[in-house]
N, CA, C and O atoms as CSV, one atom per row, in Angstrom:
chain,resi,resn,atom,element,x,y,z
A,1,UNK,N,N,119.700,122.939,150.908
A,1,UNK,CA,C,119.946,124.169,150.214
A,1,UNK,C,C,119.451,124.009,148.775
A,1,UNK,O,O,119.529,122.968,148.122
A,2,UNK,N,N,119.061,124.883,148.465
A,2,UNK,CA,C,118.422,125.038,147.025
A,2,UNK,C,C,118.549,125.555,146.125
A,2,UNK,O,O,117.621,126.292,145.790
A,3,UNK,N,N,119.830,125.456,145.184
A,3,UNK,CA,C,120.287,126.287,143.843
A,3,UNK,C,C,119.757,126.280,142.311
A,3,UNK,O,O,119.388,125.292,141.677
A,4,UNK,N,N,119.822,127.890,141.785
A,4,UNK,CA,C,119.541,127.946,140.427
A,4,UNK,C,C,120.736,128.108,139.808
A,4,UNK,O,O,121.629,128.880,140.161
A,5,UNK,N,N,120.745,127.118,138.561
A,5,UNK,CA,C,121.516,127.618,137.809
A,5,UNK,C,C,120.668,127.981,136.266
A,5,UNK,O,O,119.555,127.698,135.821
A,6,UNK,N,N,121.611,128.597,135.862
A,6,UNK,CA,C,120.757,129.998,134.620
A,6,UNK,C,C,121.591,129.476,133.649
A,6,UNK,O,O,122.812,129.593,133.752
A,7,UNK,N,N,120.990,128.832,132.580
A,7,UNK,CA,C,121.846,128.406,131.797
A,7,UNK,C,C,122.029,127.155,131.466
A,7,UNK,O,O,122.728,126.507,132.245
A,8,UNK,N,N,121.365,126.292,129.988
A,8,UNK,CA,C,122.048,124.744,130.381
A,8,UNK,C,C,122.792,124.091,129.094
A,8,UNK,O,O,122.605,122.948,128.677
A,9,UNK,N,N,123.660,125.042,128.563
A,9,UNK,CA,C,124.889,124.797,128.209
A,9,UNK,C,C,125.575,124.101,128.283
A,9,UNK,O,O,125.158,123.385,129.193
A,10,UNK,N,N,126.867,123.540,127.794
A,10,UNK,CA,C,127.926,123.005,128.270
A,10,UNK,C,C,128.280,122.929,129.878
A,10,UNK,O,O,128.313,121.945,130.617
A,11,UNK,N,N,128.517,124.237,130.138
A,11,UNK,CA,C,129.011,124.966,131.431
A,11,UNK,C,C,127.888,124.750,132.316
A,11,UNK,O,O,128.306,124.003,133.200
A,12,UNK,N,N,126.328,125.109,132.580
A,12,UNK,CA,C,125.596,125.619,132.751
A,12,UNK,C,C,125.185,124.021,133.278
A,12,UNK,O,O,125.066,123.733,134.469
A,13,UNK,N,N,124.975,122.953,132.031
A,13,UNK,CA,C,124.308,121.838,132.392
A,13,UNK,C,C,125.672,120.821,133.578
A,13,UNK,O,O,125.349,119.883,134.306
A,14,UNK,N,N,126.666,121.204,133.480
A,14,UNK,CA,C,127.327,120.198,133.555
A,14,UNK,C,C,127.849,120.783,135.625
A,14,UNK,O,O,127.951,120.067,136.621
A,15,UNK,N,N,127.949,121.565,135.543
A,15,UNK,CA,C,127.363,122.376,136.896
A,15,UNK,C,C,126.327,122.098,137.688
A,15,UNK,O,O,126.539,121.896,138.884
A,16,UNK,N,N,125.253,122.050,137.254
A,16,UNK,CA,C,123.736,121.736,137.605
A,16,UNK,C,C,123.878,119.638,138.134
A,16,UNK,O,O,123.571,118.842,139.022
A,17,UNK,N,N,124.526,119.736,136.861
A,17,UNK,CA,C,124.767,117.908,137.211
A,17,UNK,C,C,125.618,117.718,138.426
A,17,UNK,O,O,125.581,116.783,139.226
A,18,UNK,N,N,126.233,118.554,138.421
A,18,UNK,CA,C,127.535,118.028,139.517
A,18,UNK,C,C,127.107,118.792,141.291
A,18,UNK,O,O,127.418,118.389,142.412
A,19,UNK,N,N,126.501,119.694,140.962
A,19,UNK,CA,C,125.615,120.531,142.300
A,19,UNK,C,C,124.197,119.390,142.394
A,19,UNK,O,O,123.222,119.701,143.077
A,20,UNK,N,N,124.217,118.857,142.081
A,20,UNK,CA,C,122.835,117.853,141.843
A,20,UNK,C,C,123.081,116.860,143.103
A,20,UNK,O,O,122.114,116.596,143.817
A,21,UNK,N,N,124.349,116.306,143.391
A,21,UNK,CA,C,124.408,115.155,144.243
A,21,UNK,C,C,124.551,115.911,145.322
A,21,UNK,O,O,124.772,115.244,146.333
A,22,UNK,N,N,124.507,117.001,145.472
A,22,UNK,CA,C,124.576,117.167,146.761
A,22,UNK,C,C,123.467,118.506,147.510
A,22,UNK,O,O,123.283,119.075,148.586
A,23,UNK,N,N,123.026,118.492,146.307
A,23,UNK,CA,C,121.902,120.002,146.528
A,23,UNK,C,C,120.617,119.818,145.834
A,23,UNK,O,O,120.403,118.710,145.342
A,24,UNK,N,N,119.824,120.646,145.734
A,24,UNK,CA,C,118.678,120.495,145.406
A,24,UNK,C,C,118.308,121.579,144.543
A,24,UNK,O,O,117.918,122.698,144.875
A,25,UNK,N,N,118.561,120.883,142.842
A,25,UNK,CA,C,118.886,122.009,142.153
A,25,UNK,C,C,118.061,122.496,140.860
A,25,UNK,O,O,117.752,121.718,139.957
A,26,UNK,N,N,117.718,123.941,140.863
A,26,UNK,CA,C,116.801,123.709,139.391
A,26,UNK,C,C,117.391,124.832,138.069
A,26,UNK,O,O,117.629,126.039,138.114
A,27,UNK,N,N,117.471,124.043,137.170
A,27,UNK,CA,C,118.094,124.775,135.694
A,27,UNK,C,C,116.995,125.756,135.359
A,27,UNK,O,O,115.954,125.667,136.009
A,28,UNK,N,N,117.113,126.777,134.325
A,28,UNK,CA,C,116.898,127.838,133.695
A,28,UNK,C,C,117.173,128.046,132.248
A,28,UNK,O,O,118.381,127.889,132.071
A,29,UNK,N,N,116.759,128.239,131.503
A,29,UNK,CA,C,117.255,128.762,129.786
A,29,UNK,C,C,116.207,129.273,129.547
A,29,UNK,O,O,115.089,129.086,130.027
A,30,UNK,N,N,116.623,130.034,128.676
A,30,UNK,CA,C,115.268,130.762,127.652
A,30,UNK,C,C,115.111,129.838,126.414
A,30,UNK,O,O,114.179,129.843,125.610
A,31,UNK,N,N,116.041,129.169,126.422
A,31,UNK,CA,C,115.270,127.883,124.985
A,31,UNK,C,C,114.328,127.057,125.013
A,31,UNK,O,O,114.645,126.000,125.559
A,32,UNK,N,N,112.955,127.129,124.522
A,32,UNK,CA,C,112.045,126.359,124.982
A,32,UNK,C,C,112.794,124.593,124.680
A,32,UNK,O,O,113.051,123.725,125.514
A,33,UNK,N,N,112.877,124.585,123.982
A,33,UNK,CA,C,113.347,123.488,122.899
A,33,UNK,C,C,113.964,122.522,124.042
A,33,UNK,O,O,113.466,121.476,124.460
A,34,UNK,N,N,115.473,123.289,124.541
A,34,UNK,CA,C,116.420,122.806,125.817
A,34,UNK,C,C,115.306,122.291,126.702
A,34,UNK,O,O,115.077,121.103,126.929
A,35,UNK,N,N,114.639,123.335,127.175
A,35,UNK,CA,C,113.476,122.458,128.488
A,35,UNK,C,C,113.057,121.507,128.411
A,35,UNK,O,O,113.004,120.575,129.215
A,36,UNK,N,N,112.574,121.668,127.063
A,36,UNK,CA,C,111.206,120.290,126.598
A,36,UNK,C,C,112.243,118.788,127.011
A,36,UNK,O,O,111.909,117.832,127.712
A,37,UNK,N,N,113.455,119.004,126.352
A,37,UNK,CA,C,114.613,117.613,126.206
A,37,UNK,C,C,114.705,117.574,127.172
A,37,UNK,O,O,114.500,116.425,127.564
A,38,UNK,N,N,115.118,118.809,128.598
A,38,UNK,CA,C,115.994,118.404,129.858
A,38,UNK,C,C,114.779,117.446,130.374
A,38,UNK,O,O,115.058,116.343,130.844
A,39,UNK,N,N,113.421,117.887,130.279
A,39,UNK,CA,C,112.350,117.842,130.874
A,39,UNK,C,C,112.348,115.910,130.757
A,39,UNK,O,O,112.240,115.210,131.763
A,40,UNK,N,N,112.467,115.426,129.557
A,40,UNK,CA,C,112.180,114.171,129.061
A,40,UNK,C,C,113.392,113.162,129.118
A,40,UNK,O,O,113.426,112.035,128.624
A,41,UNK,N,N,114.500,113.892,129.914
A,41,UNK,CA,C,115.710,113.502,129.756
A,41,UNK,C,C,116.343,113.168,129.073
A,41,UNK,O,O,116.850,112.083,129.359
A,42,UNK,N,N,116.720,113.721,127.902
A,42,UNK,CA,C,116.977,113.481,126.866
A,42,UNK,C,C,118.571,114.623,126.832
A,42,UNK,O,O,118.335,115.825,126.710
A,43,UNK,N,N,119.593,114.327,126.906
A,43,UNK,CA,C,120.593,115.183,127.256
A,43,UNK,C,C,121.209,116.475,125.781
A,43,UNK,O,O,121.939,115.973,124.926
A,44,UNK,N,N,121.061,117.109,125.720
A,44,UNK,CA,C,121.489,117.924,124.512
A,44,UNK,C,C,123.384,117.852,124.831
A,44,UNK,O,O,124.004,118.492,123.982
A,45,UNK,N,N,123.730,117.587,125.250
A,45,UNK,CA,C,125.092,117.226,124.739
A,45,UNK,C,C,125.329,115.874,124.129
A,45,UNK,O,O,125.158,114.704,124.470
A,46,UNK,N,N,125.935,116.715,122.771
A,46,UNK,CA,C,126.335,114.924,122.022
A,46,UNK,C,C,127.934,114.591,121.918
A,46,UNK,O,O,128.641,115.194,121.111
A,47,UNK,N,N,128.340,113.802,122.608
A,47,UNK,CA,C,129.839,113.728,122.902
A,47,UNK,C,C,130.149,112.358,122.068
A,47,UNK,O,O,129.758,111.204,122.243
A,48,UNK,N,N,131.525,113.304,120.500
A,48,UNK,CA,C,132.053,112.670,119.746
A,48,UNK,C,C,133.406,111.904,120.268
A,48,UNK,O,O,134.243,112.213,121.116
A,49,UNK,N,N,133.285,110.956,119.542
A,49,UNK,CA,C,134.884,110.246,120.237
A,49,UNK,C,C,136.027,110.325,118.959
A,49,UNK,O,O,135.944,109.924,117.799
A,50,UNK,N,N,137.008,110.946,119.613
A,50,UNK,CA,C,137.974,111.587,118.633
A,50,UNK,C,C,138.930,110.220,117.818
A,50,UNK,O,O,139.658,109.450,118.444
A,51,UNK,N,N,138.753,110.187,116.645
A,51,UNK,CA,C,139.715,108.501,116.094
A,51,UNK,C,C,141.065,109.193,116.313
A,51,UNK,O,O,141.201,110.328,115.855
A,52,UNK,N,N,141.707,108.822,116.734
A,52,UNK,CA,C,143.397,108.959,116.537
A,52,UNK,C,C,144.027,108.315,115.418
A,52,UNK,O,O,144.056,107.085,115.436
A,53,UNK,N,N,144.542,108.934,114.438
A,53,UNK,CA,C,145.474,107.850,113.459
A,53,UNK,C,C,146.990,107.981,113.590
A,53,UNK,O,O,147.598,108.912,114.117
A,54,UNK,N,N,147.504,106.858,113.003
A,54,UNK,CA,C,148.615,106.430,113.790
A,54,UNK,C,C,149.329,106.303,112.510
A,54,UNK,O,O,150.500,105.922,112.492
């Protein structure tokens, strides 16, 4: 089976990732910019790690 997802957002990319292991799947955006990175794998989410102080 073969899904689009529209969108590679937060929501959009993280969907696509998770429909990925089991489908055959291709992303969408109108941001050239997003493509060029998804394209080179280069992930546009940058995930901060929160310090806790005590």
């Amino acid at each position: 089976m073969k899904i689009a997802v529209v969108g590679t957002g937060y929501v959009g990319l993280f969907n696509a990732i998770l429909l990925s292991q089991l489908y055959e799947v291709v992303s969408l955006d109108i941001v050239p910019d997003r493509v060029d990175s998804l394209s080179r794998r280069d992930s546009p989410i940058i995930y901060f790690k929160r310090m806790v102080l005590s």
